[in-house]
C-alpha positions in Angstrom: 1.2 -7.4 15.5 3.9 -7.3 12.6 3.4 -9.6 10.1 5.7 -10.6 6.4 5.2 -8.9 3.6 2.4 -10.8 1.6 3.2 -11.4 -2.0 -0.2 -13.6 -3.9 1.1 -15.3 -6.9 -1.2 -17.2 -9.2 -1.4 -17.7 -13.4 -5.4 -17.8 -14.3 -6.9 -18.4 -18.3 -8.2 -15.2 -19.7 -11.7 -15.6 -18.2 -10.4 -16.2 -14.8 -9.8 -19.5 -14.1 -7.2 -21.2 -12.4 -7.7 -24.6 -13.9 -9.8 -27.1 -15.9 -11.9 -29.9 -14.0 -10.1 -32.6 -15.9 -7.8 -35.2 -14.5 -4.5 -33.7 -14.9 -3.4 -30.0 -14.2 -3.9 -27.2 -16.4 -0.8 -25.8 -17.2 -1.1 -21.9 -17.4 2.2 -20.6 -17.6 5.2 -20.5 -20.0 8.6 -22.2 -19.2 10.1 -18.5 -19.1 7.0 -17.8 -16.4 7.6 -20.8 -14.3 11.9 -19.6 -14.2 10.7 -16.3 -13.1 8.3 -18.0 -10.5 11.5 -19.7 -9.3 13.2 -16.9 -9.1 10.5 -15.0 -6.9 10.3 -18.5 -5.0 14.2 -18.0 -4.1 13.8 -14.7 -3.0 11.2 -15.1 0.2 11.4 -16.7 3.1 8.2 -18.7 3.1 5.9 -20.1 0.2 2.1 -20.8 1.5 -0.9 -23.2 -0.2 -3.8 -24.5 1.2 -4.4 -28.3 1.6 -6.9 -28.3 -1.1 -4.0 -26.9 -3.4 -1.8 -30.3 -2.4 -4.8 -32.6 -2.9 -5.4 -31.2 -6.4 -2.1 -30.5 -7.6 0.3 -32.4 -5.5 2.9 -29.4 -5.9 6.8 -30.3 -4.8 7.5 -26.4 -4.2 10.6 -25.9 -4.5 13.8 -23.8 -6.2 14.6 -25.7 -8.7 17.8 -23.7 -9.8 20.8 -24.8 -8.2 22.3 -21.2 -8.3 19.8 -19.7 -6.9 19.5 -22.3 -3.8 23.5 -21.9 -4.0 23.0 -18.3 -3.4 20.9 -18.7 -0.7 23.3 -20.9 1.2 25.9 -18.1 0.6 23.6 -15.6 2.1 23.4 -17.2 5.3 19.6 -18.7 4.4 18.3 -22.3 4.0 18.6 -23.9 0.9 14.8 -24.1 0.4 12.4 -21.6 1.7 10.0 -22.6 5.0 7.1 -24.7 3.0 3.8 -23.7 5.2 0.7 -25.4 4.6 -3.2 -24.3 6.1 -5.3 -26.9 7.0 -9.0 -26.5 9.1 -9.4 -29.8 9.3 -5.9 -31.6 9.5 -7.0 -33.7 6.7 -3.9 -34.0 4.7 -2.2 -36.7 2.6 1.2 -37.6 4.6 2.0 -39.4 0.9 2.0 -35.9 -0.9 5.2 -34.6 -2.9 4.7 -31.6 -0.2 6.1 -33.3 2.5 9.1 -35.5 0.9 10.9 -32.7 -0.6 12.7 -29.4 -0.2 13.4 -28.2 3.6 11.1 -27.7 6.8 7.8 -27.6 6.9 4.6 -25.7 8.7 1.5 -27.2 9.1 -0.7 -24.2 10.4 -4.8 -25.8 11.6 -7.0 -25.8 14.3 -7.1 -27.4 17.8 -9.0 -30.4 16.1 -7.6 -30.5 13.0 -4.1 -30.4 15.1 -5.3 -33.9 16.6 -5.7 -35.6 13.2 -2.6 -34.1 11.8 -0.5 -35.2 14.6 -1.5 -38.6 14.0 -0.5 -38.8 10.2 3.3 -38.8 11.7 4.1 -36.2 8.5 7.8 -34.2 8.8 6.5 -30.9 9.7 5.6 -28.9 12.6 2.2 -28.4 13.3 1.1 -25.2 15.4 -2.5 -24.9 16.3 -4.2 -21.4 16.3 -7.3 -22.1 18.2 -10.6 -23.8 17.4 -10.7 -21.2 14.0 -8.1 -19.9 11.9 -7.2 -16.6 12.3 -5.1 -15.2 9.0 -3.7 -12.4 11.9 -2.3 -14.8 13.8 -0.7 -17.0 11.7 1.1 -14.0 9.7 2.3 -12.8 13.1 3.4 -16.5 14.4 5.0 -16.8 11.0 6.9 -13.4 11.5 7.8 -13.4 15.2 7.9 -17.3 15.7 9.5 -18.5 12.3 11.4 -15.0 11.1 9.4 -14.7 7.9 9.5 -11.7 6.4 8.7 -12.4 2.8 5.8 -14.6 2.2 4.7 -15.8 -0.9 1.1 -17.5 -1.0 0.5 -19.7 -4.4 -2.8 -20.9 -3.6 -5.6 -21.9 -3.8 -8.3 -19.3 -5.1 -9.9 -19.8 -1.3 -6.9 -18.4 0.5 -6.4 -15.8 -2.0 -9.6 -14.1 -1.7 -9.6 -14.4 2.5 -6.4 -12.2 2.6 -7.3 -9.8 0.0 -10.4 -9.2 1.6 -9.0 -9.0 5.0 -6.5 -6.3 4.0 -3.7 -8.5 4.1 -1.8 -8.9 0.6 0.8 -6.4 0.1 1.1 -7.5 -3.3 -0.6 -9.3 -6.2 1.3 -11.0 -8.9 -0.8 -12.2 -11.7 0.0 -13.8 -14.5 -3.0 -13.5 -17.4 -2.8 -17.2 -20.2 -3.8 -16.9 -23.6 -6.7 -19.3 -23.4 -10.2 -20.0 -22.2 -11.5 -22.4 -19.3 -15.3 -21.9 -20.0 -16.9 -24.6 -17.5 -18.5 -23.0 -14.9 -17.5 -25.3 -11.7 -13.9 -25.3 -12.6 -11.8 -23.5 -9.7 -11.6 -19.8 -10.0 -9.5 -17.3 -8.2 -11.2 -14.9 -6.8 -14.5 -15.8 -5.5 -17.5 -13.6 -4.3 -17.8 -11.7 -1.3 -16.8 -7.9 0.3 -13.6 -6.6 -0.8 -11.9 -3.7 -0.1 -12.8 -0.7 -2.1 -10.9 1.1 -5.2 -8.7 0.6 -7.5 -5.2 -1.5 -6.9 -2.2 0.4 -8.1 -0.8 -1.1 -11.3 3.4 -1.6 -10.4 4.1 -3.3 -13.6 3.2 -5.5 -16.7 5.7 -7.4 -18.7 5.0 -10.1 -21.4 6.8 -13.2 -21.2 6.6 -15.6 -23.9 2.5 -15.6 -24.9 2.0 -14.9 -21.0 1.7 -11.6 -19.5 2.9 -10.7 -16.2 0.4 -7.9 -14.3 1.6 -6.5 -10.6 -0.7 -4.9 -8.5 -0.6 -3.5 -5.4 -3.7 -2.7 -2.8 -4.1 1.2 -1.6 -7.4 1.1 0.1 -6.4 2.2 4.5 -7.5 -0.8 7.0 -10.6 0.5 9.0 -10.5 1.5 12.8 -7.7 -0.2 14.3 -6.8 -2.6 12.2 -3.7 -2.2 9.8 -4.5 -2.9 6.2 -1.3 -3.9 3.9 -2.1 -0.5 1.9 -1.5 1.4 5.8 2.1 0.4 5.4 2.5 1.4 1.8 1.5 4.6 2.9 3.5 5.0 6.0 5.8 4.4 4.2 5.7 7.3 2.1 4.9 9.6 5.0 8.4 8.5 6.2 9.7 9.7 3.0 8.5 12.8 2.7 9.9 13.8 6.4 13.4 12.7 4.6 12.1 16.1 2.7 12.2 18.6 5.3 14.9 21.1 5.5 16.6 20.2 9.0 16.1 22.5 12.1 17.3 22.8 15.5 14.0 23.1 16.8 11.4 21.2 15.5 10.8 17.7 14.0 11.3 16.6 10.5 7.3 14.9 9.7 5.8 13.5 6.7 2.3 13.2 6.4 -0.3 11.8 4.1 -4.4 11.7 3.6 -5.6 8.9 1.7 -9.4 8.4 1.1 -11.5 5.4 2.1 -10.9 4.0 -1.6 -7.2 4.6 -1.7 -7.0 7.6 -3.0 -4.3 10.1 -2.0 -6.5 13.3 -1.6 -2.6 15.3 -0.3 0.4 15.2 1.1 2.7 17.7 3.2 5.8 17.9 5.1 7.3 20.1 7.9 8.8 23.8 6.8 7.4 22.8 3.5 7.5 25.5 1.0 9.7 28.1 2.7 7.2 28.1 5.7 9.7 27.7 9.3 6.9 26.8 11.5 4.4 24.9 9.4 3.8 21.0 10.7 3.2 18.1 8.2 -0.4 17.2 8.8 -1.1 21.0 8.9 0.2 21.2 5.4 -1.5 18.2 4.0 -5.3 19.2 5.3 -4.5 23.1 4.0 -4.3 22.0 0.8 -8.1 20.2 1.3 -11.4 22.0 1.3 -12.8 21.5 4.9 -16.1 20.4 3.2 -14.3 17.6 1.0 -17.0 14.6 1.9 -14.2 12.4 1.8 -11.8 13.0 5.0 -14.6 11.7 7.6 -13.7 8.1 6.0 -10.1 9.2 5.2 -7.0 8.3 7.2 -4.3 10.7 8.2 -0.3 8.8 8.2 1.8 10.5 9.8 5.9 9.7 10.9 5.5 11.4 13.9 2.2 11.4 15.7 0.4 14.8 15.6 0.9 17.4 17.9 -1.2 18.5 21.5 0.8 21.5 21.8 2.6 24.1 20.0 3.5 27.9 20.5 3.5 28.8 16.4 0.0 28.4 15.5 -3.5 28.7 17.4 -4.2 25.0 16.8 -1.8 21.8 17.2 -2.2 19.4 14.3 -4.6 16.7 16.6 -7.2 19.0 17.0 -6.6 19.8 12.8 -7.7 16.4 12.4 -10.1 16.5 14.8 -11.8 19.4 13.1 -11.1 18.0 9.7 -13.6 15.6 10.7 -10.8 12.7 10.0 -11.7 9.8 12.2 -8.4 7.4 11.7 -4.5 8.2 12.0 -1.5 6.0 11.2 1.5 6.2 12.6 5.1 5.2 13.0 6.7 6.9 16.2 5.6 8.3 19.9 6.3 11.8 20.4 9.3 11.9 22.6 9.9 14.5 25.3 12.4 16.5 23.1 10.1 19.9 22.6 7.0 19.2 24.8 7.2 16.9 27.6 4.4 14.1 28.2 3.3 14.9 24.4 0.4 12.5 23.9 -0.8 13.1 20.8 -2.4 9.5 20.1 -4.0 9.4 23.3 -5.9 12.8 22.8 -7.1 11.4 19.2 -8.5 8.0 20.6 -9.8 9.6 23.7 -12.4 11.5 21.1 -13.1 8.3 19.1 -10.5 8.7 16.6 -8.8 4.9 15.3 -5.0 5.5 16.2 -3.0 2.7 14.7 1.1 2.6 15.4 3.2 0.6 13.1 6.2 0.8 15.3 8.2 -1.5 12.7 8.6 2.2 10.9 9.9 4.2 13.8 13.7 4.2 13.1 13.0 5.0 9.6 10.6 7.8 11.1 13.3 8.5 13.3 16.2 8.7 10.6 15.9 12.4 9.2 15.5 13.8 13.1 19.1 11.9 14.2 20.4 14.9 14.7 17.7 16.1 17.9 18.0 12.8 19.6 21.6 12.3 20.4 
């Protein structure tokens, strides 16, 4: 599955609330925030809330600057982004400012809650994911189906904590008001529950009027063989670091990266690094490791190329590194082709021993870009 890029935006009082329980909508944000939500707004292809977020809040959701909607015209994109609402139950108010303004609309429910929604005649398509929502499914319908690749999600609190504890956000963009909610059944944003574990990465803090602006993004891996939005961050960087290599005539240009359980980068290596002709990427990231670190049976190995089953320069190829490392989940971006070693199946020896072998294929021509030179 390949899903958008998930971007959470919310504003929430200093002790974590995202509004009072009075009649009217607590307004968290400056005037200079909500322009800078506009402009974040312009920039993605989707914006997501919940139903409970249009029964509370009535929200129009849309760019409000003529410019920027001008300059989305210009760049061969609708005026407004897709609006995409989630709804269990199809309950929804067809009277709503949601459905009367700005451009298409998603509803996204259940087989049921399909039935009810269909009768409420509202301007939108509605596509039913089963008798539960799935937040996989409808991140890959929205990518594949509807060609989102930026999505930003404004709510509710409910919606926010599902995808951050499911691995899904790629990023969190919260904005911290100078002010205090106090009354304990008012809506927060995050509620209770498992999450994943460590710290998020801190991208950037900026103060905007008496606002402050905090971005964060996840770094803890998926487990087994489900991709976290962390897996691609690291992939990512795995690809990079293969940009790295001094080229050869003989041998692959790899990046590769070991990341803890908690999202902590424990190394990082690439091929021929440090003078070395012959050394592979994961073989320099787990040499720089002590064997007995307690951490790489719960870390995850990304790698651009997936590790190798045979070589003729060392004693061991880098699968059975990992193997011996103890490292029980590898990310990847690109199949071994038959350039050097035909039939080369590294992934299939890992997950034939119980090793989690995820491949993110979305990253093979970047993978791919520093080796153009070996594959014609």
């Amino acid at each position: 599955m390949s899903f958008p890029h998930v971007l959470l935006s919310a504003a929430v009082s200093l002790d974590g609330y995202l509004d009072d329980t009075g009649p009217d909508r607590l307004l968290l944000s400056s005037p200079a925030d909500f322009d800078r939500v506009d402009e974040v707004r312009a920039s993605v292809d989707a914006i997501l809330i919940g139903a409970g977020t249009i029964r509370a809040d009535n929200p129009r959701l849309l760019v409000n600057s003529p410019e920027r909607r001008a300059a989305r015209v210009a760049a061969g994109k609708p005026e407004y982004p897709l609006k995409v609402t989630v709804s269990g139950s199809g309950d929804l108010d067809p009277t709503a400012n949601f459905w009367h303004t700005g451009g298409d609309k998603l509803v996204v429910t259940t087989d049921k809650g399909a039935e009810r929604a269909r009768q409420l005649g509202l301007a939108a398509d509605i596509v039913a994911l089963g008798p539960e929502l799935d937040w996989r499914r409808l991140l890959e319908h929205l990518h594949s189906v509807r060609g989102v690749d930026r999505l930003m999600v404004e709510g509710g609190g409910t919606i926010h904590t599902q995808l951050l504890q499911q691995g899904l956000a790629d990023e969190l963009h919260l904005v911290l008001s100078p002010l205090f909610v106090g009354t304990p059944d008012a809506p927060r944003l995050f509620g209770p529950g498992t999450y994943q574990a460590g710290r998020l990465r801190l991208v950037e803090t900026r103060p905007i009027e008496d606002v402050v602006l905090i971005r964060y993004e996840p770094t803890a891996p998926g487990t087994g063989d489900l991709p976290s939005a962390a897996d691609h961050h690291w992939l990512a960087l795995a690809c990079d670091l293969a940009a790295d290599c001094p080229p050869s005539e003989t041998a692959f240009s790899v990046g590769a990266v070991v990341v803890a359980a908690d999202g902590t980068e424990l190394s990082r290596g690439h091929s021929r690094e440090s003078g070395d002709p012959v050394v592979h990427a994961e073989e320099a990231a787990l040499a720089k490791l002590d064997p007995a670190d307690p951490r790489l049976p719960t870390a995850t190995v990304y790698t651009s190329l997936e590790p190798c089953t045979h070589r003729a320069s060392r004693p061991k190829p880098c699968a059975r590194l990992i193997l011996d490392a103890g490292v029980r989940r590898v990310v990847t971006a690109w199949r071994e082709p038959d350039t050097f070693v035909e039939g080369a199946d590294g992934s299939g020896m890992l997950a034939a021993r119980g090793v989690s072998v995820v491949v993110l294929p979305e990253y093979e021509e970047r993978a791919k870009a520093p080796n153009g030179h070996l594959l014609g």
